[in-house]
N, C-alpha and C positions, 0 to 999 in steps of 0.2 A: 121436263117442266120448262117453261117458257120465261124467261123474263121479262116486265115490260124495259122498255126502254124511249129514250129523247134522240130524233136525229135532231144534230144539230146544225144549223145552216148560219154562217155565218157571215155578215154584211164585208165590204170591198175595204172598209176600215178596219174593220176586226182582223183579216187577214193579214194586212198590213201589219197592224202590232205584235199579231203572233209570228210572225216572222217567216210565214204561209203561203206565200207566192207557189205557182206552179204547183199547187196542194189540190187547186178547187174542185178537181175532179175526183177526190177522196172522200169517204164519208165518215164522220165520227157520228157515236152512239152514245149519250149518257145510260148508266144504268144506278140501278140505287146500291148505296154503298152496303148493305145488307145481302147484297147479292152473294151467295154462296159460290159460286166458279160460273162458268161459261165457256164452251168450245166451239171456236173458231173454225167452220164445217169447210166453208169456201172463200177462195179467192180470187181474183182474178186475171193475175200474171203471176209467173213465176218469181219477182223480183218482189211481190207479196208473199208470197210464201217465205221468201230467204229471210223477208223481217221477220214476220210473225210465226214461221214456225208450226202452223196450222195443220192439224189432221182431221182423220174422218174418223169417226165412229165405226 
């Protein structure tokens, strides 16, 4: 099953507050808080992986 989900793109100020410099090339997703789980299939460097942890199915 699929979730929907929100990318979210966030303006040159917003980065700035969240304290997200050198982030912009990252993508965050909303999803709804109801969401049952979600797996993380791919990444794409290894230094992503070491955060998240990620496997395949």
């Amino acid at each position: 099953m699929n979730a929907k989900g929100h990318e979210v793109d966030y303006d040159e100020e917003e980065v700035e507050i969240l304290d997200a410099e050198g982030c912009e090339n990252e993508c965050e997703v909303l999803i709804h808080k109801d969401t049952q789980k979600f797996i993380i299939t791919f990444v794409s460097t290894d230094e992503d992986f070491e955060e998240m942890r990620y496997y395949e199915r």
